[in-house]
N, C-alpha and C positions, 0 to 999 in steps of 0.2 A: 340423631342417627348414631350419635356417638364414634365408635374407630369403624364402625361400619360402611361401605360404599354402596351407592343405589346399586349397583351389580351384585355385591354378595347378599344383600337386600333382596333381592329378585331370588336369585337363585335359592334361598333360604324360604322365602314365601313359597314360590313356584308349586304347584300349578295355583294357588289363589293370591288374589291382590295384596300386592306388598304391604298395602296399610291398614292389613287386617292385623296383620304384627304389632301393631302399637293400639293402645286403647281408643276406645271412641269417645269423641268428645261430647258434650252435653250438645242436644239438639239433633244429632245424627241419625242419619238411618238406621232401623236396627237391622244386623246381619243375621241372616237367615242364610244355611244351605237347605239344596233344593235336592233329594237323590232319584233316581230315575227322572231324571225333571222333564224329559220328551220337549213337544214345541213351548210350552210355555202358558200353558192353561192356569195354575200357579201362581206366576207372578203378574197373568195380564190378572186375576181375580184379586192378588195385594194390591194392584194400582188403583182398580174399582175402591179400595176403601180408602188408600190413601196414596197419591202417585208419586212424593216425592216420601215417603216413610219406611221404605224398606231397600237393603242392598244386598240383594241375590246370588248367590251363584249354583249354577245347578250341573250335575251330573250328569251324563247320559251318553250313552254306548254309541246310540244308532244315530250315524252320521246325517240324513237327511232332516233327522228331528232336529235335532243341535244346529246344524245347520239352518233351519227353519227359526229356530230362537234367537238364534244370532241376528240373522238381516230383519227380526221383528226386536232386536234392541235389546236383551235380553243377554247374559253370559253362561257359558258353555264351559264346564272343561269334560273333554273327549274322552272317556274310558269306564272301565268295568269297575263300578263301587268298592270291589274287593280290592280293588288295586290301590286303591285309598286309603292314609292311615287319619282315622278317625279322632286322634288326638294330634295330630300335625299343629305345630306350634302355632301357624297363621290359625288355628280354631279356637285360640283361648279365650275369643268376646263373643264367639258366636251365641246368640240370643233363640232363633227359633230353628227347627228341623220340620220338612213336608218330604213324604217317602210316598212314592206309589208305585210300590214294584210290579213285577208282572202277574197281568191277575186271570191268563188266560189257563192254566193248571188248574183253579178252581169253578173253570166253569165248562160245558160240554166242545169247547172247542179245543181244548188240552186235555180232553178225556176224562174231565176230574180226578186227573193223577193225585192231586192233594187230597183229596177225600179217602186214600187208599188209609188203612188203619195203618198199614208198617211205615208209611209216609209221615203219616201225623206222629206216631212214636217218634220218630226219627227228626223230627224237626221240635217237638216239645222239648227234646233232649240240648235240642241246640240251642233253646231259649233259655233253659237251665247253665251250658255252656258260655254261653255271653255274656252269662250275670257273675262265673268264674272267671272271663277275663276281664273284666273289669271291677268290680266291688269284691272279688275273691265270697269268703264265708264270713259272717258275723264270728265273731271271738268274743266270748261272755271274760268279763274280768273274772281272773282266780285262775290258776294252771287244768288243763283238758288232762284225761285222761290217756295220751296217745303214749306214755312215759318217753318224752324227753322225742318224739317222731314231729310233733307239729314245730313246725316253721316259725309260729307268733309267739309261744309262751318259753321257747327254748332259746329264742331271743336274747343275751346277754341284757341287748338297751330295752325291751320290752316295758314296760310302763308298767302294765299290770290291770291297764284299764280295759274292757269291752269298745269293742269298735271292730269293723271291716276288714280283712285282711290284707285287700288289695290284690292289683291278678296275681291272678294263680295259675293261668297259662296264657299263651299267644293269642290274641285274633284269628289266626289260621289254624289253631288248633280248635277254637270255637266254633271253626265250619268246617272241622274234619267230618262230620258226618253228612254232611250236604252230598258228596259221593254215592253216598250209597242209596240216596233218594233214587226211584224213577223218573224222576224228571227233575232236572238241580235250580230250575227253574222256582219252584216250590222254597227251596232256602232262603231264595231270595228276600225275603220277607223277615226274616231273621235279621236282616243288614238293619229295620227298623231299632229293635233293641241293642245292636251292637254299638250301632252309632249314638243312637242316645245316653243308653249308660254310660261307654266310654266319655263322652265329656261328661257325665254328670260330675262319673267318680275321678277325672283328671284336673278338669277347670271349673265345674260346678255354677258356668256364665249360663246354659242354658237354660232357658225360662218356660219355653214350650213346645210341643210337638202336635202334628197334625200327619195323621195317615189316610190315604184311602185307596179303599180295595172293591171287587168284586160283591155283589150283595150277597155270592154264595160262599165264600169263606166261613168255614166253620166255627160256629162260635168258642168252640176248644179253643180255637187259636188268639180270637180276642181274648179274651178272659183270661190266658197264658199271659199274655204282654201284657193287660194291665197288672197283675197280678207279680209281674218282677219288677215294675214299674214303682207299685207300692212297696217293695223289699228294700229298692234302691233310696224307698222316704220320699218318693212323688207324692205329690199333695191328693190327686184326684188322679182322675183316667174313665172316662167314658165312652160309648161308640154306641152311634145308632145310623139306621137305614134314609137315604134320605133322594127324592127324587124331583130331578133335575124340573119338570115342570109344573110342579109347585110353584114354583118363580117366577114362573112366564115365559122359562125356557119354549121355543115351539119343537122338543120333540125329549121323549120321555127318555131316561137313565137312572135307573136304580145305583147305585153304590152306597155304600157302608163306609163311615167316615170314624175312625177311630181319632181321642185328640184329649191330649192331658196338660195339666200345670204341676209347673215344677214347684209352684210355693203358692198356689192361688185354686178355686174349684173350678172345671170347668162347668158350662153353662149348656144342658142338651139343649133343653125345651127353647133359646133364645135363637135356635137355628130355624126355627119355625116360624112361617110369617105373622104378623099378629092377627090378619083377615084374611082370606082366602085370595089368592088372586087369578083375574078371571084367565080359561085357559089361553092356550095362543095357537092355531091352527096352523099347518103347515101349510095350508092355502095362505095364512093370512101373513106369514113371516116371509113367503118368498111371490106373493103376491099376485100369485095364479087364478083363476079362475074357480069356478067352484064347480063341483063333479068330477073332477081330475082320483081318478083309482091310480095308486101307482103299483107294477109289478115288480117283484124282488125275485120272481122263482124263474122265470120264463113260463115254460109250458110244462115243468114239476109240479105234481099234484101232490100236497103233503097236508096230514091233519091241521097243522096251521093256518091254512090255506097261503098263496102265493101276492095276496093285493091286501093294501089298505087305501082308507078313503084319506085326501089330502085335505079334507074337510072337518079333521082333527087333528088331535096333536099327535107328533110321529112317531113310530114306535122307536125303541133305541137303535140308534145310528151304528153301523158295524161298517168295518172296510168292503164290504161286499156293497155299499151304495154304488159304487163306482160304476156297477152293474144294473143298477134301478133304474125304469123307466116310462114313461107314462103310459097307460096299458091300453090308451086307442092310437101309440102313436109312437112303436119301438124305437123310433131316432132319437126322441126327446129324451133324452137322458141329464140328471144331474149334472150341471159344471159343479166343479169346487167350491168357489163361493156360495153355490148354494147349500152345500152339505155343512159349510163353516156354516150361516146360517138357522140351520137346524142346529147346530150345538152352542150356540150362544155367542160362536167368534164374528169377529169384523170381517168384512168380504173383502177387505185390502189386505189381509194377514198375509204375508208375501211366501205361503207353503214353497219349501224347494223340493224338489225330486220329481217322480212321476205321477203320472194322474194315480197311481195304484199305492205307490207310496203315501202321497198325501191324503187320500182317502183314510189309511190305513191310522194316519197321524191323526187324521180326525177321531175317528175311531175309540184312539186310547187317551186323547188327552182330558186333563182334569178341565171340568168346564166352567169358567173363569167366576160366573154369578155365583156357583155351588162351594168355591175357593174363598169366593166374599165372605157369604152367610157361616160357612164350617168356622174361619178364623174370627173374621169378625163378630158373629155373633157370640161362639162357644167360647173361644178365648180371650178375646178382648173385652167381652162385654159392650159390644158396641153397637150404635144404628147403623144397620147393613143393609134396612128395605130400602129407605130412598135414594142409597150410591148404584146399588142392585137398579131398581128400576130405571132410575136413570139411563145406566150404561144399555141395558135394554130395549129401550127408548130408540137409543143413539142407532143400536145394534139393527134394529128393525126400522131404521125409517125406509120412507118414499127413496132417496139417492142408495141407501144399501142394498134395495133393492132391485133398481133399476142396474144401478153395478156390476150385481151376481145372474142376470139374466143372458141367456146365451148371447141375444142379439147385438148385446151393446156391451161388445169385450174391450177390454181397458188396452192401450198398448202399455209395453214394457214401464216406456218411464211415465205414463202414467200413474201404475201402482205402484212404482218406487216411492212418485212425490206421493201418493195418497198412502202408502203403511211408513213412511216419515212423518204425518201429518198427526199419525192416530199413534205412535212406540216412540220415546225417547230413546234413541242412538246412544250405547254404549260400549268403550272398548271392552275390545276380545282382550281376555286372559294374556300374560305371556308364552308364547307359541303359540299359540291358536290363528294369528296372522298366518303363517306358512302352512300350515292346516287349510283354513279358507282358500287361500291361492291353490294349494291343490285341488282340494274336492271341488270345486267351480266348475270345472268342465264338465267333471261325469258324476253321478249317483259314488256315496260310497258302500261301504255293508249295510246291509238293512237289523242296526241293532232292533230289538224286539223290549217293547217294554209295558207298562201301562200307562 
Protein backbone atom coordinates (compact mmCIF):
# COMPACT_ATOMS: atom_id res chain seq x y z
CA UNK A 1 0.00 0.00 0.00
CA UNK A 2 2.89 2.02 0.30
CA UNK A 3 2.36 5.96 2.16
CA UNK A 4 -1.20 5.20 1.23
CA UNK A 5 -4.02 4.47 3.92
CA UNK A 6 -7.15 2.11 3.31
CA UNK A 7 -9.21 5.41 3.50
CA UNK A 8 -7.28 7.51 0.76
CA UNK A 9 -7.35 3.83 -0.94
CA UNK A 10 -11.20 3.87 -0.85
CA UNK A 11 -11.61 7.23 -1.77
CA UNK A 12 -9.17 7.07 -4.69
CA UNK A 13 -10.97 3.71 -6.07
CA UNK A 14 -14.42 4.85 -5.11
CA UNK A 15 -17.06 4.07 -6.79
CA UNK A 16 -15.19 0.53 -7.76
CA UNK A 17 -13.23 -1.86 -5.47
CA UNK A 18 -10.19 -0.80 -3.96
CA UNK A 19 -8.29 -3.74 -5.36
CA UNK A 20 -8.95 -3.12 -8.54
CA UNK A 21 -6.01 -0.38 -8.12
CA UNK A 22 -3.39 -3.01 -7.79
CA UNK A 23 -2.79 -5.71 -10.33
CA UNK A 24 -4.26 -9.09 -10.32
CA UNK A 25 -2.59 -11.91 -9.43
CA UNK A 26 -2.30 -15.05 -11.43
CA UNK A 27 -5.44 -17.34 -10.89
CA UNK A 28 -7.88 -14.49 -10.28
CA UNK A 29 -11.04 -13.57 -11.54
CA UNK A 30 -11.06 -11.67 -14.57
CA UNK A 31 -12.55 -8.12 -14.22
CA UNK A 32 -15.16 -7.25 -16.36
CA UNK A 33 -17.42 -3.92 -16.18
CA UNK A 34 -20.88 -4.44 -16.76
CA UNK A 35 -22.76 -0.97 -18.33
CA UNK A 36 -26.34 -0.78 -18.30
CA UNK A 37 -26.09 -3.92 -16.35
CA UNK A 38 -30.06 -3.95 -14.97
CA UNK A 39 -30.84 -7.22 -12.77
CA UNK A 40 -28.17 -9.14 -13.69
CA UNK A 41 -28.91 -11.47 -16.75
CA UNK A 42 -24.95 -10.88 -17.42
CA UNK A 43 -23.31 -12.14 -14.76
CA UNK A 44 -25.95 -14.96 -13.69
CA UNK A 45 -24.86 -16.23 -17.70
CA UNK A 46 -20.63 -15.69 -16.57
CA UNK A 47 -21.47 -17.91 -13.55
CA UNK A 48 -23.22 -20.51 -16.02
CA UNK A 49 -19.68 -20.83 -17.63
CA UNK A 50 -17.58 -20.40 -14.83
CA UNK A 51 -18.92 -19.34 -11.13
CA UNK A 52 -15.87 -18.40 -9.49
CA UNK A 53 -14.00 -16.76 -12.89
CA UNK A 54 -15.17 -13.55 -13.18
CA UNK A 55 -15.45 -10.09 -10.80
CA UNK A 56 -18.20 -7.91 -12.03
CA UNK A 57 -19.26 -4.69 -11.54
CA UNK A 58 -21.94 -3.24 -13.31
CA UNK A 59 -23.73 0.05 -13.88
CA UNK A 60 -27.11 0.94 -13.76
CA UNK A 61 -29.32 3.96 -13.30
CA UNK A 62 -32.63 2.35 -12.27
CA UNK A 63 -32.79 1.84 -8.79
CA UNK A 64 -35.06 -1.28 -8.48
CA UNK A 65 -32.82 -3.15 -11.22
CA UNK A 66 -29.64 -2.58 -9.14
CA UNK A 67 -31.43 -3.23 -6.36
CA UNK A 68 -32.58 -6.49 -7.72
CA UNK A 69 -28.70 -7.40 -8.41
CA UNK A 70 -27.67 -6.67 -5.29
CA UNK A 71 -29.88 -9.02 -2.94
CA UNK A 72 -29.22 -11.67 -5.98
CA UNK A 73 -25.28 -11.15 -5.11
CA UNK A 74 -24.24 -9.26 -7.83
CA UNK A 75 -22.55 -5.45 -7.47
CA UNK A 76 -24.21 -2.29 -8.38
CA UNK A 77 -22.74 1.18 -8.71
CA UNK A 78 -25.92 3.53 -8.78
CA UNK A 79 -25.70 6.08 -11.79
CA UNK A 80 -25.78 7.55 -15.29
CA UNK A 81 -22.67 5.83 -17.37
CA UNK A 82 -22.03 9.34 -18.50
CA UNK A 83 -21.15 10.30 -15.15
CA UNK A 84 -18.40 7.82 -15.27
CA UNK A 85 -15.03 8.36 -16.33
CA UNK A 86 -14.06 5.67 -18.39
CA UNK A 87 -10.33 5.69 -17.80
CA UNK A 88 -10.60 6.06 -13.84
CA UNK A 89 -7.49 4.63 -12.47
CA UNK A 90 -9.34 1.70 -10.56
CA UNK A 91 -9.92 0.57 -14.65
CA UNK A 92 -6.40 -0.06 -15.61
CA UNK A 93 -6.77 -4.26 -15.30
CA UNK A 94 -10.04 -4.30 -16.57
CA UNK A 95 -10.20 -7.39 -18.92
CA UNK A 96 -13.78 -7.64 -20.54
CA UNK A 97 -16.76 -4.96 -21.19
CA UNK A 98 -20.74 -6.18 -21.67
CA UNK A 99 -22.98 -2.85 -22.72
CA UNK A 100 -26.76 -3.17 -23.40
CA UNK A 101 -28.02 0.16 -23.49
CA UNK A 102 -31.44 1.03 -24.25
CA UNK A 103 -32.92 -0.77 -26.99
CA UNK A 104 -36.54 0.55 -26.87
CA UNK A 105 -35.64 3.82 -29.73
CA UNK A 106 -35.13 1.10 -32.09
CA UNK A 107 -37.93 -0.72 -31.85
CA UNK A 108 -41.85 0.41 -32.25
CA UNK A 109 -42.18 1.05 -28.63
CA UNK A 110 -39.91 4.27 -28.84
CA UNK A 111 -41.22 5.05 -32.21
CA UNK A 112 -38.14 4.03 -33.92
CA UNK A 113 -36.68 7.35 -33.18
CA UNK A 114 -33.28 5.68 -34.09
CA UNK A 115 -34.27 4.86 -37.41
CA UNK A 116 -34.77 8.66 -38.07
CA UNK A 117 -31.90 9.59 -40.98
CA UNK A 118 -31.03 12.96 -38.99
CA UNK A 119 -30.70 10.55 -35.78
CA UNK A 120 -28.52 8.02 -37.38
CA UNK A 121 -26.23 11.22 -39.01
CA UNK A 122 -26.02 12.53 -35.72
CA UNK A 123 -24.94 9.62 -33.83
CA UNK A 124 -22.46 8.14 -36.61
CA UNK A 125 -20.92 11.46 -35.92
CA UNK A 126 -20.65 10.57 -32.49
CA UNK A 127 -18.88 7.34 -33.25
CA UNK A 128 -16.46 9.26 -35.42
CA UNK A 129 -16.25 11.64 -32.21
CA UNK A 130 -15.30 8.96 -29.56
CA UNK A 131 -12.52 7.69 -31.65
CA UNK A 132 -11.25 11.76 -31.39
CA UNK A 133 -11.32 11.33 -27.83
CA UNK A 134 -9.75 8.81 -27.37
CA UNK A 135 -7.06 7.50 -30.13
CA UNK A 136 -7.32 11.33 -31.57
CA UNK A 137 -6.09 10.97 -35.73
CA UNK A 138 -3.44 8.62 -37.07
CA UNK A 139 -0.24 10.96 -37.83
CA UNK A 140 1.81 9.38 -40.87
CA UNK A 141 5.77 10.15 -40.02
CA UNK A 142 7.20 13.11 -42.15
CA UNK A 143 5.64 16.86 -41.13
CA UNK A 144 1.60 17.32 -42.47
CA UNK A 145 0.86 19.97 -44.42
CA UNK A 146 -1.12 22.26 -41.82
CA UNK A 147 2.25 24.72 -41.85
CA UNK A 148 3.32 24.61 -38.36
CA UNK A 149 -1.27 24.48 -37.26
CA UNK A 150 -1.00 20.58 -36.27
CA UNK A 151 -0.36 19.79 -32.61
CA UNK A 152 1.99 16.44 -33.41
CA UNK A 153 4.50 17.46 -35.85
CA UNK A 154 4.89 21.14 -34.52
CA UNK A 155 5.80 19.34 -31.43
CA UNK A 156 9.37 20.41 -30.36
CA UNK A 157 9.90 16.44 -28.70
CA UNK A 158 7.85 14.98 -31.73
CA UNK A 159 9.80 11.95 -32.76
CA UNK A 160 8.96 12.01 -36.28
CA UNK A 161 7.37 8.66 -36.27
CA UNK A 162 3.60 7.85 -37.49
CA UNK A 163 1.30 6.86 -34.58
CA UNK A 164 -2.07 8.13 -32.86
CA UNK A 165 -2.31 11.29 -31.78
CA UNK A 166 -4.13 10.86 -28.58
CA UNK A 167 -7.53 12.82 -27.56
CA UNK A 168 -8.06 15.43 -29.12
CA UNK A 169 -11.21 16.54 -27.14
CA UNK A 170 -13.19 15.64 -24.05
CA UNK A 171 -15.61 12.80 -23.41
CA UNK A 172 -18.23 15.33 -23.09
CA UNK A 173 -17.45 16.76 -26.01
CA UNK A 174 -17.88 13.33 -27.81
CA UNK A 175 -21.63 13.42 -26.82
CA UNK A 176 -22.08 17.04 -27.54
CA UNK A 177 -24.18 15.89 -30.21
CA UNK A 178 -26.35 13.40 -28.26
CA UNK A 179 -28.58 16.80 -27.54
CA UNK A 180 -29.63 17.28 -30.59
CA UNK A 181 -30.87 13.70 -31.07
CA UNK A 182 -34.80 13.25 -30.73
CA UNK A 183 -34.51 10.94 -28.28
CA UNK A 184 -30.92 11.07 -26.28
CA UNK A 185 -31.87 7.71 -25.43
CA UNK A 186 -30.36 6.65 -28.98
CA UNK A 187 -26.71 8.03 -27.95
CA UNK A 188 -26.72 5.85 -25.58
CA UNK A 189 -25.16 3.41 -27.50
CA UNK A 190 -22.32 5.34 -28.30
CA UNK A 191 -21.14 4.85 -24.54
CA UNK A 192 -20.28 1.16 -26.22
CA UNK A 193 -17.22 2.74 -28.30
CA UNK A 194 -16.39 5.45 -25.81
CA UNK A 195 -15.82 3.18 -23.07
CA UNK A 196 -13.89 0.65 -25.03
CA UNK A 197 -11.65 2.66 -26.89
CA UNK A 198 -10.87 4.82 -23.98
CA UNK A 199 -9.28 1.96 -22.28
CA UNK A 200 -7.88 0.61 -25.23
CA UNK A 201 -6.08 3.72 -26.12
CA UNK A 202 -5.38 4.52 -22.05
CA UNK A 203 -4.36 1.00 -20.49
CA UNK A 204 -4.73 -1.25 -23.50
CA UNK A 205 -5.61 -4.26 -20.40
CA UNK A 206 -8.87 -4.78 -22.31
CA UNK A 207 -9.15 -8.12 -24.12
CA UNK A 208 -12.96 -8.18 -25.04
CA UNK A 209 -16.09 -6.83 -25.51
CA UNK A 210 -19.72 -8.10 -25.88
CA UNK A 211 -22.87 -5.86 -26.78
CA UNK A 212 -26.36 -6.61 -27.06
CA UNK A 213 -29.00 -4.84 -28.64
CA UNK A 214 -32.37 -4.89 -30.12
CA UNK A 215 -32.69 -7.26 -33.32
CA UNK A 216 -33.94 -4.00 -35.11
CA UNK A 217 -30.83 -1.82 -34.78
CA UNK A 218 -29.76 -0.85 -37.94
CA UNK A 219 -27.01 -2.36 -39.52
CA UNK A 220 -25.30 1.15 -40.22
CA UNK A 221 -24.82 1.33 -36.68
CA UNK A 222 -22.98 -2.16 -36.31
CA UNK A 223 -20.73 -1.89 -39.05
CA UNK A 224 -19.97 1.93 -37.58
CA UNK A 225 -18.65 0.15 -34.27
CA UNK A 226 -16.96 -2.50 -35.68
CA UNK A 227 -15.43 -0.46 -38.12
CA UNK A 228 -13.71 2.20 -35.48
CA UNK A 229 -12.98 -0.81 -33.61
CA UNK A 230 -10.72 -1.98 -36.29
CA UNK A 231 -9.17 1.73 -36.60
CA UNK A 232 -8.44 1.45 -33.00
CA UNK A 233 -6.21 -2.17 -34.26
CA UNK A 234 -9.09 -4.55 -32.67
CA UNK A 235 -8.28 -7.88 -33.98
CA UNK A 236 -11.89 -8.80 -35.21
CA UNK A 237 -15.56 -7.46 -34.38
CA UNK A 238 -18.57 -9.53 -35.50
CA UNK A 239 -22.40 -9.39 -34.81
CA UNK A 240 -25.12 -11.68 -35.48
CA UNK A 241 -28.95 -12.30 -34.56
CA UNK A 242 -29.49 -14.93 -32.21
CA UNK A 243 -32.61 -16.33 -30.39
CA UNK A 244 -33.18 -17.05 -27.11
CA UNK A 245 -35.01 -20.46 -27.84
CA UNK A 246 -32.67 -22.21 -29.71
CA UNK A 247 -31.32 -23.28 -26.38
CA UNK A 248 -34.32 -24.37 -24.80
CA UNK A 249 -34.98 -21.14 -23.66
CA UNK A 250 -39.31 -21.70 -23.15
CA UNK A 251 -40.07 -18.45 -24.73
CA UNK A 252 -38.54 -16.81 -27.91
CA UNK A 253 -36.14 -13.39 -27.99
CA UNK A 254 -34.58 -12.19 -30.90
CA UNK A 255 -31.53 -9.96 -30.16
CA UNK A 256 -28.46 -8.91 -31.99
CA UNK A 257 -25.31 -9.75 -30.01
CA UNK A 258 -22.36 -7.61 -31.30
CA UNK A 259 -18.82 -9.00 -29.67
CA UNK A 260 -14.99 -8.39 -30.57
CA UNK A 261 -11.30 -9.33 -29.51
CA UNK A 262 -8.90 -7.13 -28.69
CA UNK A 263 -5.83 -9.52 -30.00
CA UNK A 264 -7.82 -12.79 -30.80
CA UNK A 265 -10.87 -13.58 -33.82
CA UNK A 266 -14.08 -13.80 -32.53
CA UNK A 267 -15.86 -17.07 -33.07
CA UNK A 268 -19.79 -16.32 -34.78
CA UNK A 269 -20.72 -19.82 -35.86
CA UNK A 270 -19.45 -21.40 -32.14
CA UNK A 271 -22.55 -19.51 -30.68
CA UNK A 272 -24.67 -21.97 -32.54
CA UNK A 273 -25.59 -25.27 -30.88
CA UNK A 274 -23.97 -27.97 -32.56
CA UNK A 275 -27.53 -30.05 -32.90
CA UNK A 276 -30.64 -28.67 -32.75
CA UNK A 277 -32.19 -28.56 -29.51
CA UNK A 278 -35.59 -29.83 -28.93
CA UNK A 279 -38.13 -26.89 -28.21
CA UNK A 280 -39.46 -26.18 -24.65
CA UNK A 281 -43.18 -25.24 -24.51
CA UNK A 282 -44.43 -22.72 -22.15
CA UNK A 283 -46.83 -25.47 -20.84
CA UNK A 284 -43.85 -27.56 -20.32
CA UNK A 285 -41.46 -24.89 -18.50
CA UNK A 286 -44.27 -23.79 -16.09
CA UNK A 287 -45.98 -26.89 -15.96
CA UNK A 288 -49.54 -26.32 -16.95
CA UNK A 289 -51.81 -28.25 -18.56
CA UNK A 290 -52.12 -28.58 -22.10
CA UNK A 291 -54.76 -26.34 -24.05
CA UNK A 292 -54.15 -23.34 -21.92
CA UNK A 293 -54.60 -20.11 -24.76
CA UNK A 294 -53.11 -17.16 -23.07
CA UNK A 295 -54.55 -13.50 -23.60
CA UNK A 296 -52.23 -10.44 -23.89
CA UNK A 297 -54.92 -8.13 -25.53
CA UNK A 298 -58.06 -8.50 -23.48
CA UNK A 299 -60.94 -7.83 -25.76
CA UNK A 300 -58.51 -5.54 -28.49
CA UNK A 301 -58.88 -7.03 -31.78
CA UNK A 302 -55.60 -6.33 -33.69
CA UNK A 303 -53.97 -8.12 -36.84
CA UNK A 304 -51.82 -10.09 -34.55
CA UNK A 305 -54.43 -11.34 -32.86
CA UNK A 306 -54.66 -11.19 -29.02
CA UNK A 307 -53.83 -15.24 -27.67
CA UNK A 308 -51.22 -17.58 -28.09
CA UNK A 309 -51.17 -21.43 -27.45
CA UNK A 310 -49.18 -22.24 -24.16
CA UNK A 311 -48.58 -25.40 -26.18
CA UNK A 312 -45.55 -23.74 -27.56
CA UNK A 313 -42.85 -21.82 -27.05
CA UNK A 314 -43.66 -18.13 -26.03
CA UNK A 315 -43.58 -15.51 -27.90
CA UNK A 316 -41.00 -12.69 -26.54
CA UNK A 317 -41.75 -11.58 -23.04
CA UNK A 318 -42.44 -7.73 -22.68
CA UNK A 319 -43.37 -5.83 -19.49
CA UNK A 320 -46.95 -6.00 -20.44
CA UNK A 321 -46.92 -9.94 -19.05
CA UNK A 322 -47.89 -8.52 -16.03
CA UNK A 323 -51.22 -8.17 -17.75
CA UNK A 324 -51.51 -11.79 -19.47
CA UNK A 325 -53.96 -14.13 -18.60
CA UNK A 326 -55.34 -17.32 -19.09
CA UNK A 327 -58.04 -16.65 -21.67
CA UNK A 328 -60.87 -19.21 -19.93
CA UNK A 329 -60.02 -17.83 -16.85
CA UNK A 330 -59.17 -13.88 -16.41
CA UNK A 331 -57.98 -14.18 -12.59
CA UNK A 332 -55.18 -16.51 -13.61
CA UNK A 333 -52.77 -14.32 -14.32
CA UNK A 334 -48.86 -14.81 -14.38
CA UNK A 335 -46.90 -14.55 -10.94
CA UNK A 336 -43.34 -13.48 -11.32
CA UNK A 337 -41.75 -16.55 -11.02
CA UNK A 338 -43.31 -17.60 -13.68
CA UNK A 339 -42.51 -14.91 -16.22
CA UNK A 340 -38.68 -15.28 -14.71
CA UNK A 341 -39.36 -18.73 -15.93
CA UNK A 342 -40.14 -17.94 -19.53
CA UNK A 343 -36.86 -16.06 -19.61
CA UNK A 344 -34.52 -18.48 -18.52
CA UNK A 345 -34.27 -17.04 -14.67
CA UNK A 346 -34.41 -19.05 -11.42
CA UNK A 347 -37.86 -18.61 -9.71
CA UNK A 348 -36.00 -17.59 -6.41
CA UNK A 349 -34.35 -14.45 -8.23
CA UNK A 350 -35.24 -12.23 -5.21
CA UNK A 351 -36.95 -9.15 -8.09
CA UNK A 352 -37.45 -6.01 -5.71
CA UNK A 353 -39.90 -3.43 -6.69
CA UNK A 354 -43.42 -3.90 -8.02
CA UNK A 355 -45.18 -6.56 -9.70
CA UNK A 356 -44.99 -3.85 -12.77
CA UNK A 357 -41.47 -2.92 -12.10
CA UNK A 358 -40.34 -6.37 -12.00
CA UNK A 359 -42.20 -7.46 -14.92
CA UNK A 360 -40.57 -4.69 -16.66
CA UNK A 361 -36.92 -5.99 -15.43
CA UNK A 362 -37.83 -9.21 -16.95
CA UNK A 363 -38.47 -7.60 -19.81
CA UNK A 364 -35.06 -6.02 -20.56
CA UNK A 365 -32.81 -8.32 -18.96
CA UNK A 366 -29.91 -10.05 -20.93
CA UNK A 367 -31.14 -13.72 -20.61
CA UNK A 368 -28.38 -15.43 -18.70
CA UNK A 369 -28.06 -19.12 -21.31
CA UNK A 370 -27.98 -16.38 -24.37
CA UNK A 371 -24.84 -14.44 -21.94
CA UNK A 372 -23.32 -18.04 -21.77
CA UNK A 373 -23.18 -19.10 -25.46
CA UNK A 374 -22.35 -15.02 -26.84
CA UNK A 375 -19.07 -15.12 -24.35
CA UNK A 376 -18.43 -18.38 -24.08
CA UNK A 377 -18.81 -19.63 -27.32
CA UNK A 378 -17.70 -16.36 -29.60
CA UNK A 379 -15.01 -15.17 -27.28
CA UNK A 380 -13.69 -17.77 -25.37
CA UNK A 381 -13.98 -20.40 -27.52
CA UNK A 382 -15.33 -22.46 -25.16
CA UNK A 383 -18.01 -25.65 -24.34
CA UNK A 384 -21.06 -23.55 -23.45
CA UNK A 385 -23.86 -26.47 -24.62
CA UNK A 386 -23.50 -28.69 -21.44
CA UNK A 387 -22.95 -25.48 -18.62
CA UNK A 388 -26.18 -24.01 -20.83
CA UNK A 389 -28.17 -27.01 -20.51
CA UNK A 390 -27.37 -27.88 -17.42
CA UNK A 391 -28.33 -24.56 -15.84
CA UNK A 392 -31.64 -25.21 -17.84
CA UNK A 393 -32.10 -28.43 -16.45
CA UNK A 394 -31.82 -26.76 -12.93
CA UNK A 395 -33.91 -23.72 -14.24
CA UNK A 396 -36.93 -26.06 -15.23
CA UNK A 397 -37.12 -28.65 -12.82
CA UNK A 398 -40.29 -30.29 -10.99
CA UNK A 399 -39.38 -27.86 -7.51
CA UNK A 400 -38.95 -24.60 -9.76
CA UNK A 401 -41.90 -25.34 -10.76
CA UNK A 402 -44.00 -26.09 -8.22
CA UNK A 403 -42.13 -22.73 -6.58
CA UNK A 404 -43.52 -20.29 -9.36
CA UNK A 405 -47.14 -21.53 -9.16
CA UNK A 406 -49.50 -19.29 -7.57
CA UNK A 407 -50.67 -21.83 -5.03
CA UNK A 408 -47.67 -22.68 -3.25
CA UNK A 409 -46.23 -19.06 -2.60
CA UNK A 410 -42.87 -19.11 -0.79
CA UNK A 411 -42.81 -16.84 2.44
CA UNK A 412 -40.39 -14.05 2.86
CA UNK A 413 -37.63 -15.84 4.41
CA UNK A 414 -38.08 -18.65 2.50
CA UNK A 415 -36.87 -17.04 -0.79
CA UNK A 416 -34.26 -15.26 0.97
CA UNK A 417 -32.70 -18.89 2.12
CA UNK A 418 -33.59 -20.16 -1.43
CA UNK A 419 -31.91 -16.92 -3.95
CA UNK A 420 -28.75 -17.49 -1.03
CA UNK A 421 -28.80 -21.08 -2.02
CA UNK A 422 -28.82 -20.41 -5.85
CA UNK A 423 -26.13 -16.21 -5.85
CA UNK A 424 -23.08 -15.98 -4.09
CA UNK A 425 -23.39 -12.94 -1.53
CA UNK A 426 -21.18 -10.12 -2.35
CA UNK A 427 -20.39 -6.79 -0.78
CA UNK A 428 -21.94 -3.67 -2.03
CA UNK A 429 -19.44 -1.13 -3.40
CA UNK A 430 -18.54 1.67 -1.06
CA UNK A 431 -21.67 3.80 -0.31
CA UNK A 432 -23.96 1.75 -1.67
CA UNK A 433 -24.51 0.39 2.07
CA UNK A 434 -26.46 3.74 2.75
CA UNK A 435 -28.05 3.58 -0.53
CA UNK A 436 -29.62 0.06 0.41
CA UNK A 437 -30.86 1.41 3.82
CA UNK A 438 -32.63 3.98 1.98
CA UNK A 439 -34.27 2.54 -1.00
CA UNK A 440 -35.54 -0.56 1.42
CA UNK A 441 -38.75 0.88 2.20
CA UNK A 442 -39.87 2.40 -1.01
CA UNK A 443 -39.48 1.87 -5.02
CA UNK A 444 -36.72 4.31 -6.17
CA UNK A 445 -36.86 6.04 -9.92
CA UNK A 446 -37.64 3.70 -12.35
CA UNK A 447 -34.16 4.12 -14.45
CA UNK A 448 -35.03 2.74 -17.89
CA UNK A 449 -32.62 0.44 -19.60
CA UNK A 450 -32.14 -2.81 -21.65
Amino acid sequence: MGPWSHQELVALAHPWPVRWLFPPQPGDPRRTVNLFAGPGGWEQGLQVLDPDGWDVVGVELGWDAAATAVAAGHRRIVADVRTLSPIHPALRYVEGLTVSAPCQVWTPAGKREGHRDSNLDLLLDTFTLACEATFGHWHDSGECCDDGDCGICSDPEWDGYGGFTGPLISFDEARSLVPQMTDERIGLIAETLIWSLALTARYDNLRWLAMEQSSALPKVVLEAISDELQVADWCSAGYQVLDAADTGVASHRRRIYLVAGRHHYVNLQAMHPARPVPARTAAQALGWPEGIEVNTRGNRQTPGGNEWSADKTSPGITSKIRGWYWAHDKDRKFTVPEAALLVGMPTTYPWTGSRTSACQQLADIVIPSEAARVIGGAIFHQEWEQPVAAYLKATYSPESITIAAPAVPLSPSQRAAAATAVSSVSSMLPGLAEWSAAAAPAAGPSGRRR
